[in-house]
Backbone as CSV, one residue per row, in Angstrom:
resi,resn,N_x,N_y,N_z,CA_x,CA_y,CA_z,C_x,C_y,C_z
1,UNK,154.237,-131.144,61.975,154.959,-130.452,63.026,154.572,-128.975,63.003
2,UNK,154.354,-128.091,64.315,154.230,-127.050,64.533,154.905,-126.187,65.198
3,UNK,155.235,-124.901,64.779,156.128,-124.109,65.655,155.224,-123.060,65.795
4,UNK,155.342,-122.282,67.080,155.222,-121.125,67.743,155.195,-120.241,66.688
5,UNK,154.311,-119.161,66.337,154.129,-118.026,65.727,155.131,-116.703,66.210
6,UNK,156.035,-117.114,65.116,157.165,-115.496,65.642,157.153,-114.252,65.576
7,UNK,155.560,-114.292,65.360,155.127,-112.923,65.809,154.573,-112.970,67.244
8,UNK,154.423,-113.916,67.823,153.690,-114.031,69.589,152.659,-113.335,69.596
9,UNK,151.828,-112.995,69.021,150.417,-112.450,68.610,149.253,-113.703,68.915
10,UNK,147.955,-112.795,69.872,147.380,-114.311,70.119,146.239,-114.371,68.816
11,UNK,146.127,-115.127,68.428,144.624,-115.259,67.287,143.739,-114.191,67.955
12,UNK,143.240,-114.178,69.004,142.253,-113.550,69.093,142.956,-111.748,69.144
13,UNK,143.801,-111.283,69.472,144.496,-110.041,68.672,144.546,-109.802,67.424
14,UNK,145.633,-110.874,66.736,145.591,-110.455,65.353,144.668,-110.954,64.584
15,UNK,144.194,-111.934,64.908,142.926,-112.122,63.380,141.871,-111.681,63.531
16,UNK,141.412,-111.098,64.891,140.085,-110.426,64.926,139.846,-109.215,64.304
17,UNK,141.108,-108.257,64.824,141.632,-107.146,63.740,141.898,-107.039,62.804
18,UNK,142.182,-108.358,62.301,142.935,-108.323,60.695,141.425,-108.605,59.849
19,UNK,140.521,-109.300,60.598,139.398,-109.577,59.925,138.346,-108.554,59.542
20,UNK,138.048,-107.926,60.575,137.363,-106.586,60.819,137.821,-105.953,60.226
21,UNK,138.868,-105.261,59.536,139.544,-104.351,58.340,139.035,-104.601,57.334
22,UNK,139.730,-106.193,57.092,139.161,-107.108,55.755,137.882,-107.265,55.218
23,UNK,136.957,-107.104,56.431,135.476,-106.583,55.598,134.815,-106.072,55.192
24,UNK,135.417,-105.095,56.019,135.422,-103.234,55.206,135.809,-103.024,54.676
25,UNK,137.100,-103.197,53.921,138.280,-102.851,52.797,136.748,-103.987,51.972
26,UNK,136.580,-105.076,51.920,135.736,-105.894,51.186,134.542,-104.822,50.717
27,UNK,133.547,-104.670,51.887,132.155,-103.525,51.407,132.681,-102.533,50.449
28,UNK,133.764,-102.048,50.855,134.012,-100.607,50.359,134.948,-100.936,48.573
29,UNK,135.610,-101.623,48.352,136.073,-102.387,47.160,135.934,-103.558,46.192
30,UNK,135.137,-104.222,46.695,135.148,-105.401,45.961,134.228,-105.049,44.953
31,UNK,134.314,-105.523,43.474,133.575,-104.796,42.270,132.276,-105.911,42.345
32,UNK,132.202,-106.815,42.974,130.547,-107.353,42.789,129.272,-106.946,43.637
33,UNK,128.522,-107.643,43.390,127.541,-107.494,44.472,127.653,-108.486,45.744
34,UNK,127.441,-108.359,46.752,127.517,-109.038,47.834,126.498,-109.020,48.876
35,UNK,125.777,-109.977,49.628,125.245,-109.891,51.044,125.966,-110.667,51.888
36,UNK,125.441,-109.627,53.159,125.929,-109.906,54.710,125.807,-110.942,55.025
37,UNK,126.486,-112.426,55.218,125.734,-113.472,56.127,126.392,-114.165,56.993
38,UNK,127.742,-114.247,57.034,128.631,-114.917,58.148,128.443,-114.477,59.694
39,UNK,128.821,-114.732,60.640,128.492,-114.259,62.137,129.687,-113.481,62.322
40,UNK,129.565,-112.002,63.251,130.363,-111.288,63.130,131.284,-111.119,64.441
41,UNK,131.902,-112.079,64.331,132.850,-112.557,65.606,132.195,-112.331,67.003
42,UNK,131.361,-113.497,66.792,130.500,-113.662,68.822,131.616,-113.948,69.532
43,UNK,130.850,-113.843,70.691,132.055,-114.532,71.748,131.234,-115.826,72.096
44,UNK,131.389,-116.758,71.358,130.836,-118.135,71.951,131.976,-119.165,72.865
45,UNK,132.333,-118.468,73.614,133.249,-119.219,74.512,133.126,-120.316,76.040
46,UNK,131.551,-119.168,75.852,130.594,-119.492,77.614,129.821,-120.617,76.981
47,UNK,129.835,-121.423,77.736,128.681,-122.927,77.353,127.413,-122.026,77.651
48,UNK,127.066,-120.670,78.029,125.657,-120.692,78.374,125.381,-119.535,77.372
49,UNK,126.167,-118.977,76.318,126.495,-118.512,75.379,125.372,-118.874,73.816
50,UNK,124.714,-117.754,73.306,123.459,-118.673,71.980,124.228,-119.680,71.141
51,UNK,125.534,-118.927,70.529,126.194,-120.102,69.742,127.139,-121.112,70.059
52,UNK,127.238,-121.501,71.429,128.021,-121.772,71.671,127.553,-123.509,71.165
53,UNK,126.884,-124.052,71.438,125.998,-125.543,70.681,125.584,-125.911,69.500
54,UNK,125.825,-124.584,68.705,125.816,-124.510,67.062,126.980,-125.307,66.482
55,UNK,126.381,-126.172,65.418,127.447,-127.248,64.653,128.450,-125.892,64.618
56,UNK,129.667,-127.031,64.594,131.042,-125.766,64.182,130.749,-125.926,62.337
57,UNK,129.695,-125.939,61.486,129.756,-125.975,59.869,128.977,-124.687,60.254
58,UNK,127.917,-124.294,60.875,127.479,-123.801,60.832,128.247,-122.281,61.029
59,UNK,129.113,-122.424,62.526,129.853,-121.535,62.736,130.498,-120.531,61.955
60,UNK,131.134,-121.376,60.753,131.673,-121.340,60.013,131.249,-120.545,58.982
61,UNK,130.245,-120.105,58.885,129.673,-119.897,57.442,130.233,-118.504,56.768
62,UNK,130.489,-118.299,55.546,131.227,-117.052,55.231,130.631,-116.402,55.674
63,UNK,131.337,-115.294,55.312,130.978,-113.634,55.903,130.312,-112.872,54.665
64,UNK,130.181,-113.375,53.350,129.085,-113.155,52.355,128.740,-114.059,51.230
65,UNK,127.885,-113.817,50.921,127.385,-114.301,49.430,127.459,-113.271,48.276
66,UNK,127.926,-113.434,47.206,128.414,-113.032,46.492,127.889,-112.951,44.866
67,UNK,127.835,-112.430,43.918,127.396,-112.560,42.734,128.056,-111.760,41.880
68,UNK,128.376,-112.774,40.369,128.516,-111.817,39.399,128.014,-112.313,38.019
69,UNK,128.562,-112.061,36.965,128.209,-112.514,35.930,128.970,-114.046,35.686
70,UNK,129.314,-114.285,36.431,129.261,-116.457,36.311,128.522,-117.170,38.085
71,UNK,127.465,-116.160,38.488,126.776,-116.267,39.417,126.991,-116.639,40.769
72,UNK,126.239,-116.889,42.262,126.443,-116.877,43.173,127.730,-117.662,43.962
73,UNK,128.254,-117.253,44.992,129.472,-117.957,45.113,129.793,-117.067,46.766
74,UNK,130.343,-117.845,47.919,130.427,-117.538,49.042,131.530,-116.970,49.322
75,UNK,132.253,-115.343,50.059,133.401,-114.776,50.436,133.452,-115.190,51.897
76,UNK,134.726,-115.469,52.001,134.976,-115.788,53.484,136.516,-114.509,53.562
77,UNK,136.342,-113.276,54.451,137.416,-112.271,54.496,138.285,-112.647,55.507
78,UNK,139.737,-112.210,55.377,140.656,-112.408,56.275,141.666,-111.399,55.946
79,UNK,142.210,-110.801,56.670,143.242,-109.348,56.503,144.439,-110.276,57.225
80,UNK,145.509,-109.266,56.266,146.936,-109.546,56.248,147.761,-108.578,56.498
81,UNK,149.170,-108.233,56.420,149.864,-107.300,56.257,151.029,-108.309,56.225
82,UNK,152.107,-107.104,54.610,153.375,-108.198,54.181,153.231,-108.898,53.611
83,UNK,154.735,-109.969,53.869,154.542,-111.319,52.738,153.904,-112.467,53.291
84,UNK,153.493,-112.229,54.455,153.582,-113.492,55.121,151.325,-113.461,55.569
85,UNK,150.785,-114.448,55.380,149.368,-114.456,55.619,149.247,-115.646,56.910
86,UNK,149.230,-114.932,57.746,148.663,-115.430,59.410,147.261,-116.196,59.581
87,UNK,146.569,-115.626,58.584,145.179,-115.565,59.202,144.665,-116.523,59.010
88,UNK,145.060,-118.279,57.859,143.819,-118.906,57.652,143.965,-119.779,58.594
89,UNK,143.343,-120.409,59.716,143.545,-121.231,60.551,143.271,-122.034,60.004
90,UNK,143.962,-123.397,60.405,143.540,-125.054,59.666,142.310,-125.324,59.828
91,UNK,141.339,-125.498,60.900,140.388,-125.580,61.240,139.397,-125.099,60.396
92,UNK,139.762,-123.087,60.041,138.413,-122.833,59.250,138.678,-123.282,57.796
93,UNK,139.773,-123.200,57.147,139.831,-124.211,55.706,139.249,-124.975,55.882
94,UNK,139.253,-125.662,56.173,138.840,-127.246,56.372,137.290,-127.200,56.693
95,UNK,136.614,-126.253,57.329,135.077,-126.008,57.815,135.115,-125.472,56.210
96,UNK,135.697,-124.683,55.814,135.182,-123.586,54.233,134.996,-124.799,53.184
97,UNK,135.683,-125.409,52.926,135.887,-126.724,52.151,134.591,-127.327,52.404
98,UNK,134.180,-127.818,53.788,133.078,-128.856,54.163,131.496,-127.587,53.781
99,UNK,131.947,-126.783,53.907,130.377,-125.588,53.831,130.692,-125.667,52.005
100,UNK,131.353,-125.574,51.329,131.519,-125.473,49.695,131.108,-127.321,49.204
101,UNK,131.267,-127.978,49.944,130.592,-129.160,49.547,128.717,-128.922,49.845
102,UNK,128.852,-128.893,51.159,127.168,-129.007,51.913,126.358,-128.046,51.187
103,UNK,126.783,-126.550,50.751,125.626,-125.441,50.101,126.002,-125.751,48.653
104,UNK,126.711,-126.660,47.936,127.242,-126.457,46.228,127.467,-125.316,45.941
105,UNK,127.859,-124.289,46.644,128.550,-123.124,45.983,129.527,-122.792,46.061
106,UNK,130.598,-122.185,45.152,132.023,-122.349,45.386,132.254,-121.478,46.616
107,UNK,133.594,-121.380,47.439,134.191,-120.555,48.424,135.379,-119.575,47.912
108,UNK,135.329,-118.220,48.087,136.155,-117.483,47.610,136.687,-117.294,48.915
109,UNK,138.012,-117.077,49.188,138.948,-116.347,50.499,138.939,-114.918,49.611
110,UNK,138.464,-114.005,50.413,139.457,-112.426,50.163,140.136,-111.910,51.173
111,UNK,141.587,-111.234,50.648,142.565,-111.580,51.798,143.108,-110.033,51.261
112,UNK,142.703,-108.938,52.237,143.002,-107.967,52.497,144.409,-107.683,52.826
113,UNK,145.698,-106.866,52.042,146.581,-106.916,52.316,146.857,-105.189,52.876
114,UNK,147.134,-104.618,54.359,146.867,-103.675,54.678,148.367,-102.602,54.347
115,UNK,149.365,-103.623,54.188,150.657,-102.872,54.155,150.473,-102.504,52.337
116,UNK,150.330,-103.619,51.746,150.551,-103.628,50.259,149.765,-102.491,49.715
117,UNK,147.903,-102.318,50.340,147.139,-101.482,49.833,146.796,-102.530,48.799
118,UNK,145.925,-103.930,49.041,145.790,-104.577,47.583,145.452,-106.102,48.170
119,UNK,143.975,-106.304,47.506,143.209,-107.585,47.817,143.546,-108.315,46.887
120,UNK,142.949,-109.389,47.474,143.316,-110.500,46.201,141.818,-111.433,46.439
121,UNK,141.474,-112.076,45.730,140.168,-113.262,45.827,140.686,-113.970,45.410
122,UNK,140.673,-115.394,46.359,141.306,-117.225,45.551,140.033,-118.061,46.015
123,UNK,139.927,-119.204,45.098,138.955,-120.151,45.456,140.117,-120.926,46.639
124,UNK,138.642,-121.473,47.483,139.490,-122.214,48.708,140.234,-123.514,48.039
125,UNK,139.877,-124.112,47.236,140.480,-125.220,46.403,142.023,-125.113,46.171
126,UNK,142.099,-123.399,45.612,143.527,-123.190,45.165,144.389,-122.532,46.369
127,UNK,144.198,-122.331,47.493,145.248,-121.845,48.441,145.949,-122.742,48.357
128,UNK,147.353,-122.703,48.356,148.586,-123.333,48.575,149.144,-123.846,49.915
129,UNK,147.932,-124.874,50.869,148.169,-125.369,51.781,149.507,-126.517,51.814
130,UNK,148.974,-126.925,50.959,150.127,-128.273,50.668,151.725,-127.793,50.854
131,UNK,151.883,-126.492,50.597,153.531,-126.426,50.441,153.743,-125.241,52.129
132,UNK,152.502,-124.878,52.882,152.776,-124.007,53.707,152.810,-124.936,55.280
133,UNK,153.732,-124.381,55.474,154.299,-124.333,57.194,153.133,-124.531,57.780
134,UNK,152.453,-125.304,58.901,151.784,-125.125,59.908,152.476,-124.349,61.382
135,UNK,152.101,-123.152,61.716,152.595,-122.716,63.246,151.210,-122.730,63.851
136,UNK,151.465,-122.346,65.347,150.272,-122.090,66.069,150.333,-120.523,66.887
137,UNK,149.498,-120.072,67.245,149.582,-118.900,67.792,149.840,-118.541,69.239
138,UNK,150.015,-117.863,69.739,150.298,-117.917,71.246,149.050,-118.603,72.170
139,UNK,147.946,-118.471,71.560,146.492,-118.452,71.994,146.309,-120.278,71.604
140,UNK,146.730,-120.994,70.990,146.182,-122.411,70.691,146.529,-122.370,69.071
141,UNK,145.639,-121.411,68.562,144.925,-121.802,66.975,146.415,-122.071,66.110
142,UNK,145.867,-123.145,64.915,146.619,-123.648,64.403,146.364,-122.994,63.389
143,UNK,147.227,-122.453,61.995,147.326,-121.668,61.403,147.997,-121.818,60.427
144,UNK,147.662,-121.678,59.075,148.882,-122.054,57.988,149.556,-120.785,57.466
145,UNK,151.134,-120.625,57.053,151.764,-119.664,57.044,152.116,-119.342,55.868
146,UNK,151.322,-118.550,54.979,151.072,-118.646,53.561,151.970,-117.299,52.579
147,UNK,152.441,-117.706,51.683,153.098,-116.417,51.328,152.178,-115.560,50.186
148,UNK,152.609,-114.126,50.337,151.422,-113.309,49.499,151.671,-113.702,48.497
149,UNK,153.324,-113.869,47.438,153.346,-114.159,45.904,152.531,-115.018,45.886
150,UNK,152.601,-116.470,46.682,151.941,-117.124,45.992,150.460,-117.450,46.050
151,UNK,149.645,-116.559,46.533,148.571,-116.120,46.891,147.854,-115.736,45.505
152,UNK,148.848,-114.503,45.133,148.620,-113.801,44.175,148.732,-113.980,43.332
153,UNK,149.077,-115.262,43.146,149.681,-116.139,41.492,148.339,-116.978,41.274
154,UNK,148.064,-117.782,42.665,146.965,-118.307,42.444,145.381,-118.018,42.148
155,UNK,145.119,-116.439,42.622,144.231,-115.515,42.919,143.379,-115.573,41.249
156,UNK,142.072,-115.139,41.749,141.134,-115.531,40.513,141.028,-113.938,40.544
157,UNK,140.616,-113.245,41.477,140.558,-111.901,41.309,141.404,-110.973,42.159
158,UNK,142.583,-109.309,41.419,143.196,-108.874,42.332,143.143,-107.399,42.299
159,UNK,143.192,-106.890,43.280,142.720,-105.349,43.070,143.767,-104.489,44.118
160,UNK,143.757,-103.087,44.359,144.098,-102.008,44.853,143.419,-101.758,45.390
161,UNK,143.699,-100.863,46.803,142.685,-100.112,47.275,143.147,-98.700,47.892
């Protein structure tokens, strides 16, 4: 079951913004090394559009590759503000999951928190879907409604910024 997002915010408002923060707060903080490789929010909406015929795995692909001393591993960013995390839509879990099978490299979420001042990194394995609310947004997207504690309990890596 799904309810209406009680913030009335459409996906394409808040998570485009919340994302675009989140990757910069990412470049500018995150203590590893990283490259650029996810697509940086096209508008593939027009069928006559380049990506618009691209597998949705492909679509999908994080927004970096990542390295440290227990080696390569894929960031997928998403910005927040508060207790409450808007941003992972069901859809792209579920694509992050299927891209962490297809490339064998694990998937990290980093989830920019803009009120707190303070990231967190979780493997996609450990987000706490199972116990979170599904709502949808004013716009369609379906969305799981995740709380920061327990984000941050689960979190492999957590920082300040």
């Amino acid at each position: 079951m799904t309810n209406r997002s009680s913030a009335g915010q459409t996906w394409q408002r808040m998570g485009g913004v919340a994302g675009t923060i989140a990757e910069g707060k990412f470049e500018e903080l995150y203590p590893h090394k990283w490259l650029r490789m996810g697509f940086d929010r096209p508008d593939w909406s027009d069928d006559t559009s380049v990506g618009y015929h691209l597998p949705k795995l492909l679509t999908a692909m994080p927004d970096y590759l990542a390295r440290n001393g227990e080696g390569p591993y894929w960031v997928e960013c998403i910005g927040c503000k508060g207790n409450i995390v808007r941003s992972m839509k069901t859809h792209k879990y579920e694509l992050l999951l299927e891209w962490q099978d297809f490339i064998g490299l694990p998937v990290y979420v980093y989830i920019w928190n803009s009120s707190k001042k303070r990231w967190l990194s979780i493997h996609v394995n450990d987000i706490p879907v199972d116990e979170a609310p599904i709502k949808e947004f004013h716009d369609g997207p379906l969305y799981y409604e995740l709380q920061w504690a327990d984000l941050e309990e689960a979190a492999k890596w957590i920082g300040k910024g």
